[in-house]
C-alpha positions in Angstrom: -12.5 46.7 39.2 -10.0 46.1 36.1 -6.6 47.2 35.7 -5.5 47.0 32.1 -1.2 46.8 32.1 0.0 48.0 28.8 3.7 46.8 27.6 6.7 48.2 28.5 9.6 48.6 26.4 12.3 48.9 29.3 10.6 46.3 31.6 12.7 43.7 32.3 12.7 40.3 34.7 16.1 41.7 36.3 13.5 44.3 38.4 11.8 41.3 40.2 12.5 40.2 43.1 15.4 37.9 43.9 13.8 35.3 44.6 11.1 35.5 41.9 13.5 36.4 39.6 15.2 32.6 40.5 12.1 30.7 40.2 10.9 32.4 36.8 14.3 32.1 35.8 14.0 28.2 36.7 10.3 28.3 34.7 11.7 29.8 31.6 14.6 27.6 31.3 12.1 24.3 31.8 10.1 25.6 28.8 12.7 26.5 26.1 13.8 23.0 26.8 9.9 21.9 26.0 10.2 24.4 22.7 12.4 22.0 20.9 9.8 19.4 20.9 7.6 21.3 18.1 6.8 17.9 16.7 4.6 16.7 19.8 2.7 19.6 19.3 -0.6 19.0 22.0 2.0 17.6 24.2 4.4 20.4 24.8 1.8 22.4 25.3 0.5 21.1 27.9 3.8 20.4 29.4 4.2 24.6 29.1 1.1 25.6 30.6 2.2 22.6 33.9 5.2 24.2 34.3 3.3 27.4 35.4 1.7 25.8 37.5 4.1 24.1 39.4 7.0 26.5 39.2 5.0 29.5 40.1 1.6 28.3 41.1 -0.3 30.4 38.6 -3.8 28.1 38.3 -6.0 27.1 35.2 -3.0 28.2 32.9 -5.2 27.9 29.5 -4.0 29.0 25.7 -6.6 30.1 23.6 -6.2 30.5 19.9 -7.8 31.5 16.4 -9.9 28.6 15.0 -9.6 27.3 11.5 -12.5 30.0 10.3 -10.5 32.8 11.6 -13.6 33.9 13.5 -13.6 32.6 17.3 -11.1 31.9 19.8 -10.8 28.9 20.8 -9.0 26.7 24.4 -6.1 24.8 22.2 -4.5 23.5 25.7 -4.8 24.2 29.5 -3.5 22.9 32.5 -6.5 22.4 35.7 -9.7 22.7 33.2 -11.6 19.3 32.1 -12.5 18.4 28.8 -15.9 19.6 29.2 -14.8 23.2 30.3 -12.3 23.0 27.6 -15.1 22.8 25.0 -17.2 25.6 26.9 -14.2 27.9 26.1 -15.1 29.3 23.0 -15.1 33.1 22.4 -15.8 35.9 19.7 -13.0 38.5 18.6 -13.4 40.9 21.0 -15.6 39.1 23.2 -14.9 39.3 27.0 -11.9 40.1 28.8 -10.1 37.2 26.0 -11.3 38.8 23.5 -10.5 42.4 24.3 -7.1 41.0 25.1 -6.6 39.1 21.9 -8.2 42.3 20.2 -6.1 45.6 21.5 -3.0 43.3 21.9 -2.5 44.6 25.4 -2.3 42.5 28.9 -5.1 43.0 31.0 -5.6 42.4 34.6 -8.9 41.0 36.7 -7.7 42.2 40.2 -11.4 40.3 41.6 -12.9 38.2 38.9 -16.5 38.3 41.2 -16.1 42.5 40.8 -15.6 42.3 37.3 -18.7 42.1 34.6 -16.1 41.4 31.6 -15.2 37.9 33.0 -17.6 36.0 31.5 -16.4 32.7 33.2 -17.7 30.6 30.0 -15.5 27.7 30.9 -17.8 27.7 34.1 -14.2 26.2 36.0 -14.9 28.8 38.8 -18.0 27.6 39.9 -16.4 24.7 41.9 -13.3 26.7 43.3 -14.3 27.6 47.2 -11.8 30.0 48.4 -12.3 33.3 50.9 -9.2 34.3 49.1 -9.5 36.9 46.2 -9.5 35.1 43.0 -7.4 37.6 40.0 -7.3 36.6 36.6 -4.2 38.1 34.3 -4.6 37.6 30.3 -1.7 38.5 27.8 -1.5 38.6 24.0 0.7 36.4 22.0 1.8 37.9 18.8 3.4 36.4 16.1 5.0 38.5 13.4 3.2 41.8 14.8 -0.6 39.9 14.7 -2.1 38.6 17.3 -3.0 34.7 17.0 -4.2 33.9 20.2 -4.3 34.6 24.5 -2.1 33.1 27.4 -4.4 33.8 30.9 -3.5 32.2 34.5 -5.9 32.5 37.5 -3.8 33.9 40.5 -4.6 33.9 44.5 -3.1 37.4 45.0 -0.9 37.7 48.2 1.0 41.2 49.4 4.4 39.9 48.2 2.9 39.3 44.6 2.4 42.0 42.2 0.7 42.1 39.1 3.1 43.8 37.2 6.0 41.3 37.9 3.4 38.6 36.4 2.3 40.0 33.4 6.1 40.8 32.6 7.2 37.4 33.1 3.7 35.8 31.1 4.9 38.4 28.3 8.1 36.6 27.5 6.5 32.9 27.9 3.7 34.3 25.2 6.5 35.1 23.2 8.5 31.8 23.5 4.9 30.3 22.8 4.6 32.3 19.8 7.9 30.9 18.7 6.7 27.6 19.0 3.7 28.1 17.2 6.3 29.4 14.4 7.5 26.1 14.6 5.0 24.0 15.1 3.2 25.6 11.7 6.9 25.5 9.8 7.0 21.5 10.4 3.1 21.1 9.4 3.8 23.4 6.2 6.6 21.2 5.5 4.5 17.9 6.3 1.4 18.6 3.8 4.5 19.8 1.4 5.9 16.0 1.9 2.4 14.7 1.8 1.1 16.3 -1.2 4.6 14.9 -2.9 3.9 11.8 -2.2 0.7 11.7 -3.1 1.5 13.3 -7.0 4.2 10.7 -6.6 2.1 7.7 -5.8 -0.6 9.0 -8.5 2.0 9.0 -10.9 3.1 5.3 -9.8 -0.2 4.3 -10.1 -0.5 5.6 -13.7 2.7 4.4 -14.8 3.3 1.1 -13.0 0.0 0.3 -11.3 -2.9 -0.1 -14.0 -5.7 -2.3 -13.3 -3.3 -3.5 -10.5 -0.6 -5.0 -12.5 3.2 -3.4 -11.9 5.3 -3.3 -14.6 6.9 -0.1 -16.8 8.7 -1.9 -19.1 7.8 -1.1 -22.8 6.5 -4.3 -23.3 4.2 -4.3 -20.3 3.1 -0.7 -21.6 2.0 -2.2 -24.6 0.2 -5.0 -23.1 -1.9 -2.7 -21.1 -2.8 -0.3 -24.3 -4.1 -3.5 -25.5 -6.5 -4.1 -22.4 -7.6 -0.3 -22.4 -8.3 -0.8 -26.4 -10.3 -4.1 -26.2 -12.0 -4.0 -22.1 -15.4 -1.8 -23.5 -16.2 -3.9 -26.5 -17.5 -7.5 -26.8 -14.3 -9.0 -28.5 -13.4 -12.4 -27.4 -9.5 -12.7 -26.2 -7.0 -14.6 -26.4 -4.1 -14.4 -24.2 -0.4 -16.2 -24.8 2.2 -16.5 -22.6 4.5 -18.5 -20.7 3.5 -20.2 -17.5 3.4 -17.5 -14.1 3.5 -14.7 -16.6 -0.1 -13.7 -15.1 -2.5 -14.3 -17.7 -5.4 -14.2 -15.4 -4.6 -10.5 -13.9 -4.6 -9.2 -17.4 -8.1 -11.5 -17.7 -9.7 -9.6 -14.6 -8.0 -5.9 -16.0 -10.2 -6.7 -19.3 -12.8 -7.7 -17.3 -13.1 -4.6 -14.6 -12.3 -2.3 -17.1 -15.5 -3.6 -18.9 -19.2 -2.4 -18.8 -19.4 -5.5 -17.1 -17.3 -5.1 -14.5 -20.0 -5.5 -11.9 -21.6 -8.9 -13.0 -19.4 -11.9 -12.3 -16.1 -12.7 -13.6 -16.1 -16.7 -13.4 -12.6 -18.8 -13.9 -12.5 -22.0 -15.4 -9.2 -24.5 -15.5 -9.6 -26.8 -18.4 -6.6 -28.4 -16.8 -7.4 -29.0 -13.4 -10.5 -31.3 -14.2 -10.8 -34.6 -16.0 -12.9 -34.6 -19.4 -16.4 -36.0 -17.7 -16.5 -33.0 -14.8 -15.0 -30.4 -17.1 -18.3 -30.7 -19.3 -20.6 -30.5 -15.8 -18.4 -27.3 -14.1 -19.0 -25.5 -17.8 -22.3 -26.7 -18.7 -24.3 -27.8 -15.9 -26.1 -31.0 -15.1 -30.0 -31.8 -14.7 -31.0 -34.2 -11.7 -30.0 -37.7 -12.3 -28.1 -37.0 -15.6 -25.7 -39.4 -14.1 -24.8 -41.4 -11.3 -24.5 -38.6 -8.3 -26.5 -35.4 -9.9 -28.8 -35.7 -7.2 -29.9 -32.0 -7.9 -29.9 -29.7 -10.9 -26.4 -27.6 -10.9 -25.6 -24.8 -13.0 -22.6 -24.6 -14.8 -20.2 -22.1 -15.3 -21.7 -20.4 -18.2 -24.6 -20.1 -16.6 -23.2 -18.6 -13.6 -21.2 -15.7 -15.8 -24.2 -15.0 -17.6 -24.1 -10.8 -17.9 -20.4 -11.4 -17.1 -16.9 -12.6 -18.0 -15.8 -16.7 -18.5 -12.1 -16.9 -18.1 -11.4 -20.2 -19.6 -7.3 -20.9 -18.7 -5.1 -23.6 -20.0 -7.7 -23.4 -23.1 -5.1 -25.3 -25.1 -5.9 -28.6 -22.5 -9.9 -28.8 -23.6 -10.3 -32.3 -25.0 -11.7 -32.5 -28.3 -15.5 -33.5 -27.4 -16.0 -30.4 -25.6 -14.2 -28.1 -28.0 -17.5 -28.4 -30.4 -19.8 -27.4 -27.7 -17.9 -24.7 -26.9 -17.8 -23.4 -30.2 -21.4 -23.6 -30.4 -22.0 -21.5 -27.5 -19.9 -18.7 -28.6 -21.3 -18.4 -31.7 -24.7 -18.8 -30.4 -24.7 -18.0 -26.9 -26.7 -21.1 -26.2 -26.5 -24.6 -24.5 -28.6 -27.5 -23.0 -27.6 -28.8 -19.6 -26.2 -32.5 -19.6 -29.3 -34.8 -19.4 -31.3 -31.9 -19.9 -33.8 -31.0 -23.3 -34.1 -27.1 -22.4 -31.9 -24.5 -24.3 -30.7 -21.6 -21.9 -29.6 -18.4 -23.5 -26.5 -16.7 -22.0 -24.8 -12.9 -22.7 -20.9 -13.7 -21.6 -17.6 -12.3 -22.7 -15.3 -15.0 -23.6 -11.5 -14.9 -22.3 -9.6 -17.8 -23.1 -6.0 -18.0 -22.3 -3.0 -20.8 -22.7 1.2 -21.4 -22.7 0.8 -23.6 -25.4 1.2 -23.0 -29.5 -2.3 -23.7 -30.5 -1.3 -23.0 -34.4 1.2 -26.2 -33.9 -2.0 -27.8 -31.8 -4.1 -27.5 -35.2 -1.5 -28.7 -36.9 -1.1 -31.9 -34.9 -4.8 -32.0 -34.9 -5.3 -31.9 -31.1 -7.0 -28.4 -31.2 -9.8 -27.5 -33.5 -9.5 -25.1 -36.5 -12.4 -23.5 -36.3 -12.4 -22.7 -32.3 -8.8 -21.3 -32.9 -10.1 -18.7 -35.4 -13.1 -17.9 -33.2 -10.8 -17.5 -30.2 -8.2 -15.8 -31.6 -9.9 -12.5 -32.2 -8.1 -10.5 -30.0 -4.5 -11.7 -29.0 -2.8 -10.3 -26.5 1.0 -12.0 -25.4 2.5 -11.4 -22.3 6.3 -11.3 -22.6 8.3 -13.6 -20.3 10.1 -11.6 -17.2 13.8 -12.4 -19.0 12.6 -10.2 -21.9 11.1 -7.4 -19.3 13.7 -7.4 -16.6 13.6 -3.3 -16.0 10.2 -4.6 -14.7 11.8 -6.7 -11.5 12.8 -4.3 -9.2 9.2 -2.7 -8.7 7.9 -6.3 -9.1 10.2 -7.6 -6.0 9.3 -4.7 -3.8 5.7 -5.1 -4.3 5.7 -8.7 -3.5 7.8 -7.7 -0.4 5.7 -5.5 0.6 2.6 -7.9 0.7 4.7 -10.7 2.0 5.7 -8.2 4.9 2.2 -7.0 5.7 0.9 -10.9 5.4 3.6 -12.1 8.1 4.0 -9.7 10.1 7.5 -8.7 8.9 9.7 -5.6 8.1 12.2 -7.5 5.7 14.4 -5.2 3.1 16.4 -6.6 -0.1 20.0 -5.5 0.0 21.7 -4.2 -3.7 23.4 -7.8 -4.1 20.0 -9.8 -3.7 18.6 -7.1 -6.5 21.7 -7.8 -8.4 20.8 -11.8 -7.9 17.4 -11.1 -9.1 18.0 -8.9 -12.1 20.5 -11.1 -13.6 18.3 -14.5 -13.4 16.4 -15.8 -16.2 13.0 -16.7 -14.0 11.4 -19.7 -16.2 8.8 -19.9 -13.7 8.3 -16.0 -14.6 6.4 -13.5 -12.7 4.8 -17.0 -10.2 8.4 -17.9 -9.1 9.1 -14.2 -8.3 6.5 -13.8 -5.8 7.0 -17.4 -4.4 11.3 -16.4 -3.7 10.3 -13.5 -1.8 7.4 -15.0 0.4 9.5 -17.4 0.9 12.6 -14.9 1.7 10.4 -13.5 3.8 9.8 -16.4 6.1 12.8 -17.9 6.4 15.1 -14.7 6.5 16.7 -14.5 9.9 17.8 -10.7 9.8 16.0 -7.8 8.5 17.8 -7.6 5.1 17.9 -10.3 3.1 21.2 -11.1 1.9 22.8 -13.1 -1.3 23.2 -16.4 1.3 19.5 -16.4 1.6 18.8 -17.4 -2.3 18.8 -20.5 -3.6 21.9 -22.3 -5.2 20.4 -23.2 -8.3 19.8 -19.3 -8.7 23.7 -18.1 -8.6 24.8 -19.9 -11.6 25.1 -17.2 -13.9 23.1 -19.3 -17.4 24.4 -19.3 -20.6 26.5 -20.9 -23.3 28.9 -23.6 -21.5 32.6 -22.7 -23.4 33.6 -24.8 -26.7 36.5 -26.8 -25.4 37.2 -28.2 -28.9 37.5 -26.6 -32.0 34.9 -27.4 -34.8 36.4 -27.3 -38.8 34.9 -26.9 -41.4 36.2 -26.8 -45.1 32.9 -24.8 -46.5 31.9 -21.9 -44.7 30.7 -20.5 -41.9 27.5 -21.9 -42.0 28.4 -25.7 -40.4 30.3 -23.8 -37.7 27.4 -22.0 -36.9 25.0 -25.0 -36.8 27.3 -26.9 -34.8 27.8 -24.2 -32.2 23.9 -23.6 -31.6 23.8 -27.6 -31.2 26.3 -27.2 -28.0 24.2 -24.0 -26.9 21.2 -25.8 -27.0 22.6 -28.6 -25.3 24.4 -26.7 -22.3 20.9 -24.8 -21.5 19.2 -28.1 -21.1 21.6 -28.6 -18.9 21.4 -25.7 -16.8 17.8 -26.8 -16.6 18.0 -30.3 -15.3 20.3 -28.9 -13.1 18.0 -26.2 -11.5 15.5 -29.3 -11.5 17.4 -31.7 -9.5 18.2 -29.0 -7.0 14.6 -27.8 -6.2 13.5 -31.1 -6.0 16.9 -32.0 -3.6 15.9 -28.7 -1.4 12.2 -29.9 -0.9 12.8 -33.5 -0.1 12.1 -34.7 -3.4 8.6 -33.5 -3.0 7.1 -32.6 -6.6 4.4 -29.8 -5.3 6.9 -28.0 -3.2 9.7 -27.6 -5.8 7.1 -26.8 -8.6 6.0 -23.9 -6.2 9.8 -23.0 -5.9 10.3 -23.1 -9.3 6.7 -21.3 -10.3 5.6 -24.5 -11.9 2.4 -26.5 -12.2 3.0 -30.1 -11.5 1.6 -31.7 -14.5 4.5 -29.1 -16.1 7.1 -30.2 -13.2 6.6 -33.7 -14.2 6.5 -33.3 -17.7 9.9 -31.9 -17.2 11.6 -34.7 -14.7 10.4 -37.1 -17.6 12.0 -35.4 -19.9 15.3 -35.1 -18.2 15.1 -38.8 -16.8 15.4 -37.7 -13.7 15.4 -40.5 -10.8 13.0 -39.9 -7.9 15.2 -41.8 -5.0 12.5 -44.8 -4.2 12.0 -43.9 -0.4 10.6 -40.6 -2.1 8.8 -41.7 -4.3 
């Protein structure tokens, strides 16, 4: 036996009875509270389908709706099925009693779901109800902008005082409410893969702009640094890269090098500063066994290591004279013998050499060959100092505090002033000392926003000339004048830097390593510098 209802324009809950007409009334007010929670989506729900359950004891409350084909119905939520019965509920258009429901947009009614050959029971959740009790099942459509999208059904244990009509009514108007949601709910994901897709054509464009070969910058002169990597990284050309100290000469080294054919043999660094002249020629070159005291094995060198590859020779301007021959013999041959060894090994590397120092003024003073420095200096690329690309700190500072946040376990913001603070410093320590302020912000910040207390003193003093308290005459031109006031500029910089000196050393005990980190120096620069300003280690520091 079925019984199929069809909708009534002039039905209304006000026919119920009273006290069904309270208790729906209490039901329906429960779930337009849930219908403002679109955003939990699976959640609410659920939380709909409980509430008739509880309120009104209507059993196995399950919402079935189109798939992502278009093509089968599917269970989206139910309250009294298990996961496994869930996935068993899966129907054709038109299929069953669902399906007829969800296809002629009418409610139907299952007075006897054992007497009826259109319950398919696919879920199989029957088979463990045992009841003497006649078992009705009541399905209805929900509709959303006059289509159907899915079925709301309920089991029922029918009683005298219960009729069907007053049920389907009163699961008519939830449908609808659910419909509503479903409105919702699809409104907030529309506008989500909106947001989404903006942010990814956002973060592509970032990427392209500011984020080639993983260096940030979008300053003009960065642009042009990175032309010169895209124009050079597929050919063979040796390089030669300038720049300041912490102004990331290697990244731009491994952007030619990834960007190369070669990108997947290795990319081997080298330090000519780091090591003292009789290692330096072992760590390039390799040794045989016994080739001196403690070669107890054969080792290969660096050059051999990077064979198919890329040597990044840094501080190039440090390699002592004796080795500056052999080098120039390998890069015009590609060959070399191993020290103590007879046996010439063949190598195919790309040469990237880079230094802060003026090698034309090293070949002048004779400390750096000619003939290396033309062989070299093939392909020069300089990397401006940050003071001469400032436009580039903001997007330098956030990625740095990004990575310092994600590496301790942090959610620290800069406020406007500390940007301000940041922007208006001259950073002689360059792009190093940037990232080493923040980490260091980072860690020591005691509140979520960093604020202009938090930076170093040595940072607010804004630099610049120191004003001319006396008046300078001259009886020519303008020219002494002019001579005499870039003498006082010159002076009241150095200044400015013995000062900043003094004060990094003060605010890391007098500890040479630490304040060089501060100040994004080395310390064979660092000490180079407290020699030249004659500054006084105290001797229980020393």
């Amino acid at each position: 036996m079925q019984t199929t209802v069809p909708k009534k324009q002039d039905d209304t809950i006000h026919n119920s009875n009273p006290d069904t007409l309270a208790i729906e009334i209490q039901a329906l007010y429960e779930i337009s509270l849930l219908i403002g929670s679109a955003v939990f989506f699976d959640k609410t729900l659920l939380e709909i389908l409980r509430v008739l359950h509880d309120t009104l004891h209507m059993e196995r409350a399950t919402l079935v709706l189109l798939d992502h084909t278009g093509e089968r119905l599917i269970i989206k939520a139910s309250y009294g099925l298990t996961k496994e019965e869930e996935q068993r509920g899966v129907y054709g258009l038109g299929e069953g009693i669902t399906g007829q429901v969800f296809r002629t947009c009418a409610p139907f009614v299952v007075p006897d779901i054992k007497a009826e050959p259109l319950f398919l029971n696919r879920t199989k959740a029957r088979d463990r109800i045992i009841t003497k009790e006649r078992l009705s099942f009541i399905g209805v459509p929900v509709i959303l902008a006059g289509k159907p999208v899915g079925v709301l059904t309920v089991d029922r244990l029918f009683g005298p005082e219960i009729s069907f009509e007053e049920d389907v009514r009163f699961l008519t108007v939830v449908a609808t409410l659910v419909a509503q949601f479903l409105n919702l709910h699809q409104a907030i994901h529309k506008k989500e893969e909106s947001l989404l897709e903006e942010n990814r054509s956002l973060r592509a464009e970032l990427h392209g702009r500011y984020a080639r070969h993983n260096i940030v910058g979008s300053s003009k002169a960065m642009h042009e640094v990175l032309l010169a990597v895209e124009k050079v990284a597929p050919t063979r050309a040796t390089v030669l890269i300038l720049g300041e100290s912490g102004t990331g000469k290697e990244l731009i080294a491994r952007a030619i090098h990834q960007a190369s054919p070669r990108h997947e043999r290795p990319f081997i660094k080298v330090n000519c500063a780091a090591l003292p002249e009789t290692l330096l020629e072992s760590e390039l070159f390799g040794h045989e066994k016994g080739a001196f005291t403690g070669a107890t094995a054969r080792k290969k060198g660096r050059f051999e290591l990077a064979d198919g590859g890329t040597l990044f020779l840094d501080e190039i301007g440090e390699l002592p004279l004796s080795l500056q021959a052999k080098l120039l013999r390998v890069l015009q041959e590609q060959q070399f013998e191993l020290l103590g060894g007879t046996q010439t090994i063949t190598v195919d590397i790309r040469l990237i050499a880079a230094t802060n120092r003026d090698l034309n003024m090293a070949v002048d003073n004779g400390s750096f060959r000619a003939d290396l420095y033309y062989r070299l200096n093939v392909i020069p690329i300089v990397i401006p100092p940050l003071r001469n690309r400032k436009e580039d700190i903001p997007l330098l500072a956030e990625h740095f505090l990004r990575e310092s946040n994600r590496q301790n376990n942090r959610n620290v913001r800069l406020s406007k002033e500390v940007l301000d603070l940041l922007m208006s410093y001259d950073w002689p320590g360059n792009v190093r000392e940037l990232q080493n302020l923040i980490e260091r912000l980072v860690i020591m910040a005691d509140e979520n926003y960093i604020q202009p207390s938090d930076i170093p003193s040595f940072m607010l003093r804004t630099p610049g000339l120191i004003p001319n308290t006396e008046a300078v005459e001259t009886q020519t031109n303008d020219g002494p004048r002019q001579i005499q006031q870039i003498q006082k500029t010159t002076l009241s910089l150095c200044e400015i830097e013995c000062r900043e000196l003094e004060e990094a050393l003060r605010q890391n005990n007098w500890i040479q390593a630490k304040a060089a980190r501060v100040l994004g120096l080395t310390q064979r620069q660092i000490g180079y510098k407290i020699k030249k300003h004659g500054i006084t280690i105290p001797k229980h520091k020393a």
